[in-house]
PyMOL Python script that loads the backbone (N, CA, C, O; Angstrom):
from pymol import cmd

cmd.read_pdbstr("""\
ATOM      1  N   UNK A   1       0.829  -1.176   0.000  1.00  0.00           N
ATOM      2  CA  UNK A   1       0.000   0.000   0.000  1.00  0.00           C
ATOM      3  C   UNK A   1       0.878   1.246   0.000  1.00  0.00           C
ATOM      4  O   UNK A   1       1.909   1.389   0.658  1.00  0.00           O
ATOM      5  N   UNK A   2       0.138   2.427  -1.113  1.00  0.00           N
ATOM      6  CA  UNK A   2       1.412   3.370  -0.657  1.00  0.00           C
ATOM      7  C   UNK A   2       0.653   4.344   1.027  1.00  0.00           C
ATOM      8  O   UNK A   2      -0.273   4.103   1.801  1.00  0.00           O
ATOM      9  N   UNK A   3       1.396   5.132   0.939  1.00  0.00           N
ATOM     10  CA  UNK A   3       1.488   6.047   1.981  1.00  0.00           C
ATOM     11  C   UNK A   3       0.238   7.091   1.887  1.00  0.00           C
ATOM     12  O   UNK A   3      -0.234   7.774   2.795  1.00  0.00           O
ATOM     13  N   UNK A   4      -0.072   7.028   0.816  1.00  0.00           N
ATOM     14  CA  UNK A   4      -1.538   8.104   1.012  1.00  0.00           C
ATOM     15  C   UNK A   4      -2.504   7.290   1.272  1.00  0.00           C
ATOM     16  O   UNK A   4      -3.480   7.572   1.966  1.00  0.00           O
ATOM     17  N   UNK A   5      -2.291   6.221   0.728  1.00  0.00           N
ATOM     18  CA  UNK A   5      -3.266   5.238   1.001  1.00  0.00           C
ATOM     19  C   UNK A   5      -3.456   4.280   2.407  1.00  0.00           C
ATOM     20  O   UNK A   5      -4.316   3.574   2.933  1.00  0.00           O
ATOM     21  N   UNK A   6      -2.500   4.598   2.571  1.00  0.00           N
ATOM     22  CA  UNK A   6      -2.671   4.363   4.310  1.00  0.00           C
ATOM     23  C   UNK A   6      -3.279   5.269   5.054  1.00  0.00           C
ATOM     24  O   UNK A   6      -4.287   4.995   5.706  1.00  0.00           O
ATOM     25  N   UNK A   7      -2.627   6.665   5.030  1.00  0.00           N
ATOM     26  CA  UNK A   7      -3.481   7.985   5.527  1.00  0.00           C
ATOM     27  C   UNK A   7      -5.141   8.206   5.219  1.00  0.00           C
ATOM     28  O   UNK A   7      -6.002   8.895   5.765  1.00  0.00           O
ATOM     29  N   UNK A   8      -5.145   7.368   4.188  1.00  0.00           N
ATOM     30  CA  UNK A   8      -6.754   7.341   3.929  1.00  0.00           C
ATOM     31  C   UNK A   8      -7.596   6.670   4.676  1.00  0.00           C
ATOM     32  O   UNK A   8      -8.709   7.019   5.067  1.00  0.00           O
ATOM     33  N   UNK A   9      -6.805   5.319   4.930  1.00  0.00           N
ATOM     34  CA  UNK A   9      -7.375   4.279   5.761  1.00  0.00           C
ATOM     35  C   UNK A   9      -7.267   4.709   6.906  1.00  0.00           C
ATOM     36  O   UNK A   9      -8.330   4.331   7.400  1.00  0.00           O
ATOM     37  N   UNK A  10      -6.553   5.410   7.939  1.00  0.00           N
ATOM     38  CA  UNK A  10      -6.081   5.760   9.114  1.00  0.00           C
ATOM     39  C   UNK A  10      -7.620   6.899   9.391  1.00  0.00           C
ATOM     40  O   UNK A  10      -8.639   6.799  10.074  1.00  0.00           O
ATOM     41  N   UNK A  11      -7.092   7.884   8.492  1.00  0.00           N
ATOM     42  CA  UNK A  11      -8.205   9.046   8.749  1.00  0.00           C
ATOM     43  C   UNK A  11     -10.000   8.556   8.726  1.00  0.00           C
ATOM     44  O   UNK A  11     -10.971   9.131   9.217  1.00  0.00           O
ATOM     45  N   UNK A  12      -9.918   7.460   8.058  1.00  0.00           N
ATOM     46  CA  UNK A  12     -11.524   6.574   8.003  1.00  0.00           C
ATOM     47  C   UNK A  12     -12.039   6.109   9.456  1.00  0.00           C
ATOM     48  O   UNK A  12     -13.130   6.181  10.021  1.00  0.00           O
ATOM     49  N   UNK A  13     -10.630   5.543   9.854  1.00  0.00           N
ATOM     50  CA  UNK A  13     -10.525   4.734  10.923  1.00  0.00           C
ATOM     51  C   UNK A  13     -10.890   5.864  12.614  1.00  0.00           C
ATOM     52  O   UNK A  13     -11.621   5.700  13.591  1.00  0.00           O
ATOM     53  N   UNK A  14      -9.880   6.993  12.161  1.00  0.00           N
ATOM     54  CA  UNK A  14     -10.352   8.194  13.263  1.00  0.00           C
ATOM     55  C   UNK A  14     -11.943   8.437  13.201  1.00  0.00           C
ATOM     56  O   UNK A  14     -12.595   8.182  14.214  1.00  0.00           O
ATOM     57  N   UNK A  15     -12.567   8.904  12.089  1.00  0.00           N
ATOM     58  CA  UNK A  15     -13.752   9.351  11.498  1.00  0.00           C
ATOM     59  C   UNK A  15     -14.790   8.854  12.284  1.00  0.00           C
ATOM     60  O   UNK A  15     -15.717   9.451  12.830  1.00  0.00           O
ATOM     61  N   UNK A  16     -14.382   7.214  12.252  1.00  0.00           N
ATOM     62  CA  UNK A  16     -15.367   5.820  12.420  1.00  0.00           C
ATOM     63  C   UNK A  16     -15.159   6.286  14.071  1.00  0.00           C
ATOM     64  O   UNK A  16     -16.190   6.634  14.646  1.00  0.00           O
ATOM     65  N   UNK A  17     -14.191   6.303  14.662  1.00  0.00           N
ATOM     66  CA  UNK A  17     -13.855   5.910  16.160  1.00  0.00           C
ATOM     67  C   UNK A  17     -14.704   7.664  16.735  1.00  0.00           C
ATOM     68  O   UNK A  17     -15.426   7.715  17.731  1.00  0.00           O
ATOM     69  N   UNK A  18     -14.446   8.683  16.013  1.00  0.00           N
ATOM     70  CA  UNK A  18     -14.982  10.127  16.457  1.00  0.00           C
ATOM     71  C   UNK A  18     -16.532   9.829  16.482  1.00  0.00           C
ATOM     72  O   UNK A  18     -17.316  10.265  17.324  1.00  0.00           O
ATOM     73  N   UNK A  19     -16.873   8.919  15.297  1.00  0.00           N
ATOM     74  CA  UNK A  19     -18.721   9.285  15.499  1.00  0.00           C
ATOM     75  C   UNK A  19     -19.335   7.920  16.288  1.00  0.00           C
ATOM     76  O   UNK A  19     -20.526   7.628  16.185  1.00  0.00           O
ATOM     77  N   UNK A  20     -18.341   7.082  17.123  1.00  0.00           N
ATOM     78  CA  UNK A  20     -18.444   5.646  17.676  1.00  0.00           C
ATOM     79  C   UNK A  20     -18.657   6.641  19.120  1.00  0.00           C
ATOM     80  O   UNK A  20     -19.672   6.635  19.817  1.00  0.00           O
ATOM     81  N   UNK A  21     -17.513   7.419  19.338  1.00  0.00           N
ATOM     82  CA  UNK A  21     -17.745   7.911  20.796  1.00  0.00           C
ATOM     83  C   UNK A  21     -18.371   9.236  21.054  1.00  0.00           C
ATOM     84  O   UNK A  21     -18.345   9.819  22.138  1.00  0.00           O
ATOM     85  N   UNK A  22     -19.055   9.746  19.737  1.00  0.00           N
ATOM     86  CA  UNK A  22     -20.035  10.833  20.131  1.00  0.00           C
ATOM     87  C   UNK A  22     -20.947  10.085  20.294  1.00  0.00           C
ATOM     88  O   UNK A  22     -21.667  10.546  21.180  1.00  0.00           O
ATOM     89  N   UNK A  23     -21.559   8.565  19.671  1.00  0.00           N
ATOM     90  CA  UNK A  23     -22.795   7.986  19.842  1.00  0.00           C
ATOM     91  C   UNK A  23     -22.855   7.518  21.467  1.00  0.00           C
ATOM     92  O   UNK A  23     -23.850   7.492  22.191  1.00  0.00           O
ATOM     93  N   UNK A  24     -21.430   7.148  21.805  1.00  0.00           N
ATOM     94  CA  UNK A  24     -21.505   6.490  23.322  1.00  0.00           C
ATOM     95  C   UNK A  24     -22.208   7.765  24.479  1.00  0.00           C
ATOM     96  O   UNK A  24     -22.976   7.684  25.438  1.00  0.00           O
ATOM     97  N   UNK A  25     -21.211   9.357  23.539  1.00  0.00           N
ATOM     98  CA  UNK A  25     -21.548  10.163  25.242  1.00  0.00           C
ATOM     99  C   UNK A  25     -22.990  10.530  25.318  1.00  0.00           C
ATOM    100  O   UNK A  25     -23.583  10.780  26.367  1.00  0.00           O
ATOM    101  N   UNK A  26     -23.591  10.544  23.928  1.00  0.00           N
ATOM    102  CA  UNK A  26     -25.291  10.771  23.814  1.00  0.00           C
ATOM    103  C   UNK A  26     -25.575   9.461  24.719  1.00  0.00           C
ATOM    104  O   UNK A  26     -25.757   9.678  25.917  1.00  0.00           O
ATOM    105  N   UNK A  27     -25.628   8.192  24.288  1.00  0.00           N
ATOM    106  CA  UNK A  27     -26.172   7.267  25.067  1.00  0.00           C
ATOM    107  C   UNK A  27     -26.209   7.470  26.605  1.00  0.00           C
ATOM    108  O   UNK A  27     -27.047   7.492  27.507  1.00  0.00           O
ATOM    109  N   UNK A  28     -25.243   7.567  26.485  1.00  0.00           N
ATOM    110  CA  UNK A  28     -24.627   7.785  28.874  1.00  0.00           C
ATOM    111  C   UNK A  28     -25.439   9.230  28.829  1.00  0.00           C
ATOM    112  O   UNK A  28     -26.331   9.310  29.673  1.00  0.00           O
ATOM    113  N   UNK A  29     -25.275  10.309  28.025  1.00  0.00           N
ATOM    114  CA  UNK A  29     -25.785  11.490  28.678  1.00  0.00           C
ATOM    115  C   UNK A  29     -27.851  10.771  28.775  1.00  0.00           C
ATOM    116  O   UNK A  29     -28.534  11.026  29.766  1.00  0.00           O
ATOM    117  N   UNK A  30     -28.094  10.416  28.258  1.00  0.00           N
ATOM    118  CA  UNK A  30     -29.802   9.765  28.050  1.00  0.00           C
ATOM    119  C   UNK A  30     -29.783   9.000  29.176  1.00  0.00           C
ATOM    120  O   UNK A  30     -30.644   9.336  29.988  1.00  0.00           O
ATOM    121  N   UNK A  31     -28.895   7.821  29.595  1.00  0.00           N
ATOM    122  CA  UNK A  31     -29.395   7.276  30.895  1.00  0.00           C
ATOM    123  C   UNK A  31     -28.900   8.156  31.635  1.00  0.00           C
ATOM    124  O   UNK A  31     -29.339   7.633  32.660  1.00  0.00           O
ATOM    125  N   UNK A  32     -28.302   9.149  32.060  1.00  0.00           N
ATOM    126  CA  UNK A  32     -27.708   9.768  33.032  1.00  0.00           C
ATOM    127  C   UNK A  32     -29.344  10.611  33.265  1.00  0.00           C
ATOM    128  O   UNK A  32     -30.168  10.838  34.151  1.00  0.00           O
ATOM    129  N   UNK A  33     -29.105  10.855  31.797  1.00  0.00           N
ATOM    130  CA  UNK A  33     -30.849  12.139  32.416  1.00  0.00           C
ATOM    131  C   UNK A  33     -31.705  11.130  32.727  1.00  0.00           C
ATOM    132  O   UNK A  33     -32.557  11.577  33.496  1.00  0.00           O
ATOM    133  N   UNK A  34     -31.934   9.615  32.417  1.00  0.00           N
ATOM    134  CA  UNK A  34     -32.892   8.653  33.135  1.00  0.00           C
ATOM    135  C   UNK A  34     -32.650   8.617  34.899  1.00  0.00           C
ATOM    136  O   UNK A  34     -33.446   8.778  35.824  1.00  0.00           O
ATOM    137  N   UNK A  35     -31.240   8.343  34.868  1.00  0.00           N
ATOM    138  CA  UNK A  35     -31.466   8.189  36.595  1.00  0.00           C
ATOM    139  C   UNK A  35     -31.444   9.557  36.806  1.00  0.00           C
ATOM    140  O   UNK A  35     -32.257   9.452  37.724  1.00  0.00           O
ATOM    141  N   UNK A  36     -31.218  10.825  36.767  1.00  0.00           N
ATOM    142  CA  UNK A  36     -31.666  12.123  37.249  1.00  0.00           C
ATOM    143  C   UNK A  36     -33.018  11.925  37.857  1.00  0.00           C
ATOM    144  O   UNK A  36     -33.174  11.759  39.066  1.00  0.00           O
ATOM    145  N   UNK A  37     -33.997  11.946  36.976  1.00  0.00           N
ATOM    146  CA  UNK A  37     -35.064  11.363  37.062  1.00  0.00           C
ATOM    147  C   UNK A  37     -35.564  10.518  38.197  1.00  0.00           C
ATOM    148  O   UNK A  37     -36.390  11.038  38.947  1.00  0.00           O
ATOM    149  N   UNK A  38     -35.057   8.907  38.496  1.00  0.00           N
ATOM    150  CA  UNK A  38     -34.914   8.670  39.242  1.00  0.00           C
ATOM    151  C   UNK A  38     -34.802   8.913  40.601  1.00  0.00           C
ATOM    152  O   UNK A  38     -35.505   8.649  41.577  1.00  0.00           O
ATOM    153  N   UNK A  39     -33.546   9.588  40.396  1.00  0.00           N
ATOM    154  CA  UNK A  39     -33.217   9.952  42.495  1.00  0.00           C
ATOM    155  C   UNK A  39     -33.994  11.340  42.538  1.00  0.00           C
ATOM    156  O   UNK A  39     -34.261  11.816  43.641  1.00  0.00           O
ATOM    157  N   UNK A  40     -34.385  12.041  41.315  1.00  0.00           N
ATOM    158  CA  UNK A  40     -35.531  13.002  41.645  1.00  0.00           C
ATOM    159  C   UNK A  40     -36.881  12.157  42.502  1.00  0.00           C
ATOM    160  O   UNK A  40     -37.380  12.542  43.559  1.00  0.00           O
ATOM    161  N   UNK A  41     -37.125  11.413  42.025  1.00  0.00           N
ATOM    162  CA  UNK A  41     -38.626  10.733  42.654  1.00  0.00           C
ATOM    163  C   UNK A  41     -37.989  10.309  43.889  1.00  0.00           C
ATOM    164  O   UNK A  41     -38.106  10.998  44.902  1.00  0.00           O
ATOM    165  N   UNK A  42     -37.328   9.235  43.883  1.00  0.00           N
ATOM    166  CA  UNK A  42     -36.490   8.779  45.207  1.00  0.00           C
ATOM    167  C   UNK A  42     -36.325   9.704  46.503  1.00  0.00           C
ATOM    168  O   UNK A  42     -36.552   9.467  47.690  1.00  0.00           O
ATOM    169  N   UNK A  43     -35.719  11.145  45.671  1.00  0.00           N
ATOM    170  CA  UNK A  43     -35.754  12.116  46.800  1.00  0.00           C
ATOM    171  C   UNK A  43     -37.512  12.384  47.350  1.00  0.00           C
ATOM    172  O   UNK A  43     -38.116  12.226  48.410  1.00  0.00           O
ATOM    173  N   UNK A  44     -37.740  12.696  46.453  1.00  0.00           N
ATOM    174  CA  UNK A  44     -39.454  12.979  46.784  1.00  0.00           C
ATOM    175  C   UNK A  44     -39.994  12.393  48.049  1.00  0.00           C
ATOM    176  O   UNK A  44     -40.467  12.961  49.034  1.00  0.00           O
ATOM    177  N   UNK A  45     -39.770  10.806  47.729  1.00  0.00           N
ATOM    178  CA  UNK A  45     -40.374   9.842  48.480  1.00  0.00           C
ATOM    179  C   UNK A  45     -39.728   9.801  50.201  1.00  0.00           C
ATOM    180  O   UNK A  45     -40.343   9.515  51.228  1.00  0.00           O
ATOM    181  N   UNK A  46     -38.554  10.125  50.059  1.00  0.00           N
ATOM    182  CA  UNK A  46     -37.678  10.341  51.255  1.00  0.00           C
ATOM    183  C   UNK A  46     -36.713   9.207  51.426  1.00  0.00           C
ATOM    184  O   UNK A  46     -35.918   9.055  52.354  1.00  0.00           O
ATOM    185  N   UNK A  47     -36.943   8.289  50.186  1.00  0.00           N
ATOM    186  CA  UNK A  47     -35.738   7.208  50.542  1.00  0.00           C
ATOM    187  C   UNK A  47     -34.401   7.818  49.773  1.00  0.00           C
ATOM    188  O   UNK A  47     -34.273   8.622  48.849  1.00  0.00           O
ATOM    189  N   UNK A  48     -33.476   7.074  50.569  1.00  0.00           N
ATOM    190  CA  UNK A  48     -31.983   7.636  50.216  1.00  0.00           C
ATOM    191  C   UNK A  48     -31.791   6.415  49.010  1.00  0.00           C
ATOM    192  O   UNK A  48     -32.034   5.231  49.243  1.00  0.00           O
ATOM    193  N   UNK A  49     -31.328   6.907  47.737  1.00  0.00           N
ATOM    194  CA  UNK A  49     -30.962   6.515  46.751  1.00  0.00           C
ATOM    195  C   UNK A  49     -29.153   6.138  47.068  1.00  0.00           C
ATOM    196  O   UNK A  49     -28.184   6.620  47.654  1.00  0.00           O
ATOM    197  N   UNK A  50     -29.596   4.759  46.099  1.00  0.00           N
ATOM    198  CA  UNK A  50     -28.325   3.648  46.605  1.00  0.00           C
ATOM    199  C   UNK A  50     -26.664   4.812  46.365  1.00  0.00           C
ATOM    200  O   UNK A  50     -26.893   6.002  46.150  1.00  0.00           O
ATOM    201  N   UNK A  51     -25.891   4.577  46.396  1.00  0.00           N
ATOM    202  CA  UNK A  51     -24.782   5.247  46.246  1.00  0.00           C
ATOM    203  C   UNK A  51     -23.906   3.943  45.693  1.00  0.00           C
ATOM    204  O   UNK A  51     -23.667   3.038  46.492  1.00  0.00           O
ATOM    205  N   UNK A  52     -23.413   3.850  44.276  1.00  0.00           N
ATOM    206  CA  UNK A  52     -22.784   2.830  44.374  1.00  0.00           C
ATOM    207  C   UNK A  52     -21.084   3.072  44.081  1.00  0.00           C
ATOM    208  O   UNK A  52     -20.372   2.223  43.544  1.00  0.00           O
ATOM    209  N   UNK A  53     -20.715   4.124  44.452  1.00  0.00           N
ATOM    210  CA  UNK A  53     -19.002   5.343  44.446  1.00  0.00           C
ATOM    211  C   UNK A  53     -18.645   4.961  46.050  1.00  0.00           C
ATOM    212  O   UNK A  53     -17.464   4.817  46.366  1.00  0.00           O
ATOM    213  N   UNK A  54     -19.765   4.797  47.092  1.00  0.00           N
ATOM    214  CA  UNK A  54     -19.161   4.548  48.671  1.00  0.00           C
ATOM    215  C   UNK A  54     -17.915   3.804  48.440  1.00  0.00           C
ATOM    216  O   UNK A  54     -17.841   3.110  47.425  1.00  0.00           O
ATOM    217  N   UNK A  55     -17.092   3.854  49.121  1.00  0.00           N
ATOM    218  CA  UNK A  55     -15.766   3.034  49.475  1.00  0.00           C
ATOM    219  C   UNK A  55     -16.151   2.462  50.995  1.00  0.00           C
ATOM    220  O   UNK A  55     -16.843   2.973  51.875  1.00  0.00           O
ATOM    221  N   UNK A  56     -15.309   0.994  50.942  1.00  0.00           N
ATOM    222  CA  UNK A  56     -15.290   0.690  51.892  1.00  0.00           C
ATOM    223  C   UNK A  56     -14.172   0.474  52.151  1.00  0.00           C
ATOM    224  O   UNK A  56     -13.248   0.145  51.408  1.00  0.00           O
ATOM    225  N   UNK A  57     -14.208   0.704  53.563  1.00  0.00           N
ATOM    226  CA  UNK A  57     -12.559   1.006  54.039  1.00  0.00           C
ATOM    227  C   UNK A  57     -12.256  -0.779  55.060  1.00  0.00           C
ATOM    228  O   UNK A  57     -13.033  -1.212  55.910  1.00  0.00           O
ATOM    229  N   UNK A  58     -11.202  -1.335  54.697  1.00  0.00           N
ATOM    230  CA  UNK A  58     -10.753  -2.158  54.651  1.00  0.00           C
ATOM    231  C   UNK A  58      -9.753  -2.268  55.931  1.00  0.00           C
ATOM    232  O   UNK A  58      -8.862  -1.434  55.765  1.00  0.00           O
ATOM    233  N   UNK A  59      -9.569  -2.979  57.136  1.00  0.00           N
ATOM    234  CA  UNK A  59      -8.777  -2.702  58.189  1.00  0.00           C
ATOM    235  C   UNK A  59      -7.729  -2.785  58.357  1.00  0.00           C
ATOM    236  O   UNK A  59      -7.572  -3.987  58.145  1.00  0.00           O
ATOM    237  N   UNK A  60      -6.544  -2.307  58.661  1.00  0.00           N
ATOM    238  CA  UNK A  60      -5.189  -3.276  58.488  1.00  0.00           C
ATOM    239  C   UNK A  60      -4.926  -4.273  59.320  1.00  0.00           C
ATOM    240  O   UNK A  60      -4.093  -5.170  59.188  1.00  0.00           O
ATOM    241  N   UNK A  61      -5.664  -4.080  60.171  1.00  0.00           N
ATOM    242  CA  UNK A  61      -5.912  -5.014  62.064  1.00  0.00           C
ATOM    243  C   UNK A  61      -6.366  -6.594  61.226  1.00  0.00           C
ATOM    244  O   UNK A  61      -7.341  -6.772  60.495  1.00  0.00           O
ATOM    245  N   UNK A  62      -5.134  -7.759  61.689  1.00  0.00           N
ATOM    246  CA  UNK A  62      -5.102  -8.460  61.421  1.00  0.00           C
ATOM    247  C   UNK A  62      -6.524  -9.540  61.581  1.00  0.00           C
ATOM    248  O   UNK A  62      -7.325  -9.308  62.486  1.00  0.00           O
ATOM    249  N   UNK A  63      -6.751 -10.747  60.603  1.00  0.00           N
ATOM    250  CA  UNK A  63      -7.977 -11.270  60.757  1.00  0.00           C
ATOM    251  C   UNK A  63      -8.012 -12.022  62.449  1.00  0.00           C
ATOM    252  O   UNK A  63      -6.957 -12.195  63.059  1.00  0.00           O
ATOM    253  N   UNK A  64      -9.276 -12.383  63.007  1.00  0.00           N
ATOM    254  CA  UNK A  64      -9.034 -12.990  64.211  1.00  0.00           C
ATOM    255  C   UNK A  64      -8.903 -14.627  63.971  1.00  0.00           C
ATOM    256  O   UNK A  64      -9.843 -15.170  63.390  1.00  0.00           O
ATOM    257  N   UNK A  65      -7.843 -15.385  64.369  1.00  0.00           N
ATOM    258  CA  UNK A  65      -7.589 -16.271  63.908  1.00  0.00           C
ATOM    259  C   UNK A  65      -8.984 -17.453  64.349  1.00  0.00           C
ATOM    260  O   UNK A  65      -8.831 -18.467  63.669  1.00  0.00           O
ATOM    261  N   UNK A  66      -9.958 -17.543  65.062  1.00  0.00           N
ATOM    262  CA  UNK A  66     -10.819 -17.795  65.514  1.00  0.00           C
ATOM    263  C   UNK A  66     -11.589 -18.112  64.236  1.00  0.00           C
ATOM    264  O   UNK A  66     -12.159 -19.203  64.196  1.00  0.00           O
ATOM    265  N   UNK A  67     -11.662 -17.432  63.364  1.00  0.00           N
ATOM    266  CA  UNK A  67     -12.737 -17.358  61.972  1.00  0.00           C
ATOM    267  C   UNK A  67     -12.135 -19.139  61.223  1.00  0.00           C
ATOM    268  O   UNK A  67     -12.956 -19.959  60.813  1.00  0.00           O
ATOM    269  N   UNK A  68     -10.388 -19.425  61.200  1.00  0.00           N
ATOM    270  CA  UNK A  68     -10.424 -20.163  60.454  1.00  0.00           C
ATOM    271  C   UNK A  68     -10.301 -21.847  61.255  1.00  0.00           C
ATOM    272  O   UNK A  68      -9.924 -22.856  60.658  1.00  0.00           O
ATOM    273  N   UNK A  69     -10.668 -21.799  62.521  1.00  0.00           N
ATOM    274  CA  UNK A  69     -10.670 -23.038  62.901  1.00  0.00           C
ATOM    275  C   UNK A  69     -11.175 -24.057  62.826  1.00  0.00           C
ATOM    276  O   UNK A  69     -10.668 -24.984  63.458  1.00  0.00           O
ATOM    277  N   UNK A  70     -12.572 -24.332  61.890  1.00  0.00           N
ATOM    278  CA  UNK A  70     -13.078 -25.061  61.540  1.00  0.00           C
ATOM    279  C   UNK A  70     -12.578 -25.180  59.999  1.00  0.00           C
ATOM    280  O   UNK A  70     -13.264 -25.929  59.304  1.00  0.00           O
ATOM    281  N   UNK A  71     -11.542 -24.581  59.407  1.00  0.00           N
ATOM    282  CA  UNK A  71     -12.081 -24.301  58.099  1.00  0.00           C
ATOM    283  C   UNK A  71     -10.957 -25.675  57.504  1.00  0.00           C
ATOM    284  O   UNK A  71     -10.111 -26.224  58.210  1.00  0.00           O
ATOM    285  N   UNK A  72     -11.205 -25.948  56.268  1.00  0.00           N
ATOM    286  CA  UNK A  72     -10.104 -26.881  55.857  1.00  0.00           C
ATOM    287  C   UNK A  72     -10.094 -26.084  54.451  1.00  0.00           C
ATOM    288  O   UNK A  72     -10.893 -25.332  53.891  1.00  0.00           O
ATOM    289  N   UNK A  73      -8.551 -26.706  54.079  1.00  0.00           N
ATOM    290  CA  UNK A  73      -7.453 -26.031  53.229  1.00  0.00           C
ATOM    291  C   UNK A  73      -8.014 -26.514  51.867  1.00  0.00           C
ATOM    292  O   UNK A  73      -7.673 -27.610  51.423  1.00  0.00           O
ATOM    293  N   UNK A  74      -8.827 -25.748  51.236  1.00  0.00           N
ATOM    294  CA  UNK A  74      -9.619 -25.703  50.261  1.00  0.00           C
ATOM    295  C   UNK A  74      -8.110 -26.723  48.949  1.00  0.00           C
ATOM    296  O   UNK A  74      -7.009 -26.457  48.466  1.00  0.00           O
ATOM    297  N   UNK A  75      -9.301 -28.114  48.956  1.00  0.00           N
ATOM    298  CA  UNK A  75      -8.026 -29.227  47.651  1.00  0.00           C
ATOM    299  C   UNK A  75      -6.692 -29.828  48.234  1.00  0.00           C
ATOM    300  O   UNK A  75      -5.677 -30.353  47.777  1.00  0.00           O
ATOM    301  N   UNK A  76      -7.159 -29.517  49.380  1.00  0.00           N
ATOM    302  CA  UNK A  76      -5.983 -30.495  50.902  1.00  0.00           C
ATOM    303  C   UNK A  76      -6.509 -31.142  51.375  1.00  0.00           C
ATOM    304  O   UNK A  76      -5.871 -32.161  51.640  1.00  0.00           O
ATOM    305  N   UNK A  77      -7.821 -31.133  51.800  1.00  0.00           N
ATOM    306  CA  UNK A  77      -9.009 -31.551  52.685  1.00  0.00           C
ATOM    307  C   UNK A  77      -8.286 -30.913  54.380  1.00  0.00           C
ATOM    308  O   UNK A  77      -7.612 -29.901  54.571  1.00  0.00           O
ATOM    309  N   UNK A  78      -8.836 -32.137  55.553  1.00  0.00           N
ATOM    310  CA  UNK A  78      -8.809 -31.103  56.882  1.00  0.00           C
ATOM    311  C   UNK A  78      -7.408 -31.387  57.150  1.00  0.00           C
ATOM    312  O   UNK A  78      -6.603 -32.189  56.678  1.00  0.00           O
ATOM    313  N   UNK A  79      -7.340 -30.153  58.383  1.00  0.00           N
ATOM    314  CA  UNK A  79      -6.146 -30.020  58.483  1.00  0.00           C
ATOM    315  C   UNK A  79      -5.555 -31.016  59.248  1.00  0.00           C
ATOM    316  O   UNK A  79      -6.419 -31.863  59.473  1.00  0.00           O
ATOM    317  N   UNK A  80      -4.405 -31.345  59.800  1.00  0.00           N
ATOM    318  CA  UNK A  80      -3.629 -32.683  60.640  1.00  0.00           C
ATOM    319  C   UNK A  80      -3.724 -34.095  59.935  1.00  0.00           C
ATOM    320  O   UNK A  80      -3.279 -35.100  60.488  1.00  0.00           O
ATOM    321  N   UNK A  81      -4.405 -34.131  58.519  1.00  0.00           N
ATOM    322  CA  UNK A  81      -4.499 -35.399  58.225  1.00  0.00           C
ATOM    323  C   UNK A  81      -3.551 -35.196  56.718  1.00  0.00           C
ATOM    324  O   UNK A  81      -3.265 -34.072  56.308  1.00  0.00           O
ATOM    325  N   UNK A  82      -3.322 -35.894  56.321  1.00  0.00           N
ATOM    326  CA  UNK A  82      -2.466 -35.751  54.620  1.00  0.00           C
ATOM    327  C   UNK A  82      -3.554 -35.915  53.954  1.00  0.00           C
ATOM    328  O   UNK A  82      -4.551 -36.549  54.300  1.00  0.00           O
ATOM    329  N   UNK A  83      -3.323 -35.203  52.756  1.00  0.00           N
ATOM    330  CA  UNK A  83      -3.887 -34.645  51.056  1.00  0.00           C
ATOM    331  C   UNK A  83      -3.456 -36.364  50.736  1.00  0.00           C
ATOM    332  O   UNK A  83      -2.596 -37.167  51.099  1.00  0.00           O
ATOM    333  N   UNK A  84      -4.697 -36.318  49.788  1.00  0.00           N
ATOM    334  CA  UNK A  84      -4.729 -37.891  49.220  1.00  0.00           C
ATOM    335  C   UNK A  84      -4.030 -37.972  48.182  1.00  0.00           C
ATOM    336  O   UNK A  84      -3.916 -39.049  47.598  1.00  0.00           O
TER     337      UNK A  84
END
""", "prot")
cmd.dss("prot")
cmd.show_as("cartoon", "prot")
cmd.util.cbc("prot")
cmd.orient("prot")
C-alpha cells in the first residue's frame, strides 16, 4: 500500500472511532438524564438513593484467627491429616 493510502485508511478509521464515541456520550448522557429522574422521585419519596461510588474502608488489624478453625485447606481436605 502506498502512503496516502494508508493515511486514507487511518483518517476513516479516526472518522469511524470520532462518530463511535459521540454515539456512546449521547447514550450515557440519556441514561444519566434517566437516573436524574430517578433519584428526583427517590428524593421525593424520602428514601436515600443507593450510592454505588461509597468506598469501603478495609482494616489493616489483622484477621481474628478464631474465623479459620473449623475451616479446611480448600483441595488439601482437613487439616492434621495428609492430602490424598
Amino acid at each position: 500500500m502506498s502512503q496516502q493510502v494508508d493515511l486514507t485508511t487511518i483518517q476513516q478509521c479516526l472518522d469511524e472511532l470520532v462518530q463511535r464515541v459521540e454515539k456512546l456520550e449521547r447514550t450515557v448522557d440519556q441514561l444519566s438524564g434517566a437516573g436524574d429522574q430517578r433519584r428526583d422521585s427517590t428524593a421525593a419519596s424520602g428514601q436515600r438513593p443507593p450510592n454505588r461510588a461509597e468506598l469501603v474502608t478495609i482494616p489493616d488489624v489483622p484477621y481474628d484467627n478464631t474465623l479459620w478453625t473449623d475451616s479446611d485447606d480448600e483441595g488439601l481436605g482437613v487439616r492434621d491429616r495428609r492430602a490424598p
